[in-house]
C-alpha positions as CSV (number, residue, x, y, z in Angstrom):
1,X,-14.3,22.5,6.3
2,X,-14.6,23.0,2.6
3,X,-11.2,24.8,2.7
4,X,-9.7,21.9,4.2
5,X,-11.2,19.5,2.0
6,X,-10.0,21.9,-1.0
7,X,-6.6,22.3,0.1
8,X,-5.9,18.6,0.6
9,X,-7.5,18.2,-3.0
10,X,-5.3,21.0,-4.6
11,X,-2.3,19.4,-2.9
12,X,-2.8,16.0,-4.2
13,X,-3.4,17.2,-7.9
14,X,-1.7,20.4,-7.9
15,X,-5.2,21.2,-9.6
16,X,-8.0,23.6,-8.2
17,X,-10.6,20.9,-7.5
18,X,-14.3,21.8,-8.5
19,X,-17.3,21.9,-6.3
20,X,-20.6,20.0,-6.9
21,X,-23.0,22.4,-5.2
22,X,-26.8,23.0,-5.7
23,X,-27.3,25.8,-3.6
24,X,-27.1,29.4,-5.4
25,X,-24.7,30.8,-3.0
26,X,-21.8,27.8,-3.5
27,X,-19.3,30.4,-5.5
28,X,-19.0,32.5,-2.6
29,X,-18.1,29.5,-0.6
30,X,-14.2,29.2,-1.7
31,X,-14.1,32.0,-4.1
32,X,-11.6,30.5,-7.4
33,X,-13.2,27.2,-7.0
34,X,-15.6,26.1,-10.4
35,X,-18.7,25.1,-9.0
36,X,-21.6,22.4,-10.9
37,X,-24.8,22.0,-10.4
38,X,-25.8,18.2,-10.1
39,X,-26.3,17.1,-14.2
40,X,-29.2,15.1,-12.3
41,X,-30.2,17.0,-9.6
42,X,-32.0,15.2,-6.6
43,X,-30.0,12.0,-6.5
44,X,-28.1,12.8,-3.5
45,X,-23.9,11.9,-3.7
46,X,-24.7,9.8,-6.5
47,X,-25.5,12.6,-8.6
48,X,-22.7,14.6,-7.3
49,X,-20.1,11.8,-8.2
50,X,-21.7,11.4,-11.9
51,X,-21.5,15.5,-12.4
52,X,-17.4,15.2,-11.0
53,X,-17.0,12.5,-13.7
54,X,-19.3,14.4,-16.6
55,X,-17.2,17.8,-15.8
56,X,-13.7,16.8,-15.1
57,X,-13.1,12.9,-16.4
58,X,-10.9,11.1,-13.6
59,X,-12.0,12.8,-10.2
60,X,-10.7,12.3,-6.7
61,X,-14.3,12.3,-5.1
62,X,-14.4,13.9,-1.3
63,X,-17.7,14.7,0.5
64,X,-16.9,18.8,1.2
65,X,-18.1,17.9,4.8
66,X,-15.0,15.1,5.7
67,X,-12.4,17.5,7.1
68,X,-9.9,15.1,8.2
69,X,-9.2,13.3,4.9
70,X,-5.4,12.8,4.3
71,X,-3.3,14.5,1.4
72,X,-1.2,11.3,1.1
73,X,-4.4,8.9,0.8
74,X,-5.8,11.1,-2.0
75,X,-2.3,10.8,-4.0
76,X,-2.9,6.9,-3.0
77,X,-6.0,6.9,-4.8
78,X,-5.6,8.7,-7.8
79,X,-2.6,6.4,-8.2
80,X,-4.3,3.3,-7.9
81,X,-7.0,4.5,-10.2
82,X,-4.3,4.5,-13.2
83,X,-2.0,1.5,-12.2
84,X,-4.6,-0.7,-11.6
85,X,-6.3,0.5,-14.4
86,X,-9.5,0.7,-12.7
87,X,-12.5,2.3,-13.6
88,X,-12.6,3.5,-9.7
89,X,-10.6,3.3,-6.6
90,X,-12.2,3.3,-2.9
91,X,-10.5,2.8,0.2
92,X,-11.5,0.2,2.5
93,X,-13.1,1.9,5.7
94,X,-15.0,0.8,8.3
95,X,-18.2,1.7,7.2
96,X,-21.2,-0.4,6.7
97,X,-20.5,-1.0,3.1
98,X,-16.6,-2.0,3.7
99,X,-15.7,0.7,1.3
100,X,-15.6,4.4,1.4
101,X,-17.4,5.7,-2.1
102,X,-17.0,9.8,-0.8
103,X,-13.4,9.9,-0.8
104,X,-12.5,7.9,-3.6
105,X,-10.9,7.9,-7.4
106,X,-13.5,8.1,-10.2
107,X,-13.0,7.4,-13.9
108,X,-15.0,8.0,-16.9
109,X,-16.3,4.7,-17.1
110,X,-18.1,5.6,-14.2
111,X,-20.4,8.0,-15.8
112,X,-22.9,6.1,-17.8
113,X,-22.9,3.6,-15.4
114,X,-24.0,5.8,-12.6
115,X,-26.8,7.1,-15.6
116,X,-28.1,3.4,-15.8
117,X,-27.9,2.6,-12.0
118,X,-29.9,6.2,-11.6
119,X,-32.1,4.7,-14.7
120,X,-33.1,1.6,-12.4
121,X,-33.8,4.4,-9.5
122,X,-31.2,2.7,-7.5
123,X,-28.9,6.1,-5.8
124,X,-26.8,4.3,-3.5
125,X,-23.3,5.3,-3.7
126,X,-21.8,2.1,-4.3
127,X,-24.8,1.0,-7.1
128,X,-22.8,1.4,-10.3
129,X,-20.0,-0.3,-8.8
130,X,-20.6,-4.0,-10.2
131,X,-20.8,-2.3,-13.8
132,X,-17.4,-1.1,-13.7
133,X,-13.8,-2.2,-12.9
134,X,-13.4,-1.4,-8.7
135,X,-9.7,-1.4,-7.2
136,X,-9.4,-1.3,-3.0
137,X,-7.3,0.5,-1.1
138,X,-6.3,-2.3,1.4
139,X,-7.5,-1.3,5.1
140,X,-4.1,-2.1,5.7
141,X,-3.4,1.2,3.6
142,X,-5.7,3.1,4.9
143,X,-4.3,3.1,8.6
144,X,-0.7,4.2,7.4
145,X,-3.1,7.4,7.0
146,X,-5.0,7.5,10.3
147,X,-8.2,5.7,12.1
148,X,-10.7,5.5,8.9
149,X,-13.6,6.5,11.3
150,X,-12.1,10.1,11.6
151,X,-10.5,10.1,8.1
152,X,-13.6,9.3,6.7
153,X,-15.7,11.3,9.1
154,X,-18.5,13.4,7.5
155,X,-19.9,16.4,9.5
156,X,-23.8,16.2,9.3
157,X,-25.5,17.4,12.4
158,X,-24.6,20.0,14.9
159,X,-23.5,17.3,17.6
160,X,-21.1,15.9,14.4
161,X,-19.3,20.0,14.4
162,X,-18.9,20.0,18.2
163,X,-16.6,16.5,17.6
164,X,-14.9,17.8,15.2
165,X,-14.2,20.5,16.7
166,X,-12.9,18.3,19.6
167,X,-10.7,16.5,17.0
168,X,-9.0,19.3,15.3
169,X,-8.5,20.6,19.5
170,X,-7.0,17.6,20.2
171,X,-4.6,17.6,16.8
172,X,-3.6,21.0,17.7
173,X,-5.1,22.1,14.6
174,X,-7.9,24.6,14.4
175,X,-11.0,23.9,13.8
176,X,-11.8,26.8,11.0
């Protein structure tokens, strides 16, 4: 998964992205890839969006675990973060919150707003969003890139592998 995720990163920026990774073990995971330690650790994605936007400045954001994001979304994103000169760019998904915050464009801005979200112990993904300048990828948008409930699909469980698995089957692709 983490070498799709990567690949559809390093296409979109023609950068190596960089992984946010706790675990002691993460630079064996994709050898070449810089890995960071949450700046804050225990805040969950949060904390891993405010160490992208402390290490790198404008990020493309992606959870390591959603393999089916789309190359031509992330270009979409990072895009929209500069023209509408946003502080951050999300795509509109189906999710509860309307908005996908784990694949999504982060600026600067974003950084010390996270820090004072995380000050009032509030870690919700989307909790720094009303102190900075937000820019949405229509849902509209999002379709010309596939169904935003497997774009946006995070593996989590065991049962979550076995249907990706089935997704990458039934795309033709593999699933490793």
């Amino acid at each position: 998964m983490l070498d799709r995720v990567a690949e559809a990163l390093l296409a979109a920026t023609g950068r190596p992205p960089i992984l946010i990774a706790n675990a002691p073990e993460a630079s064996a995971w994709l050898p070449g890839l810089a890995v960071y330690p949450d700046a804050v650790p225990g805040q969950g994605s949060v904390g891993g969006i405010l160490t992208a936007v402390e290490a790198a400045g404008a990020v493309l954001c992606v959870a390591w675990d959603m393999p089916f994001v789309a190359t031509g979304l992330l270009v979409e994103l990072a895009a929209l973060l500069a023209e509408a000169e946003a502080d951050a760019a999300l795509p509109e998904s189906d999710s509860r919150r309307g908005l996908e915050p784990l694949c999504a464009a982060y600026g600067p801005a974003c950084g010390p707003a996270i820090r004072a979200a995380l000050a009032r112990n509030d870690r919700r993904a989307v909790a720094f969003h009303e102190a900075v300048t937000v820019a949405r990828l229509a849902r509209g948008r999002v379709l010309q890139y596939g169904d935003p409930g497997v774009l946006f699909f995070n593996v989590n469980t065991p049962d979550d592998l076995v249907r990706a698995e089935a997704i990458w089957r039934a795309r033709g692709s593999s699933p490793s």
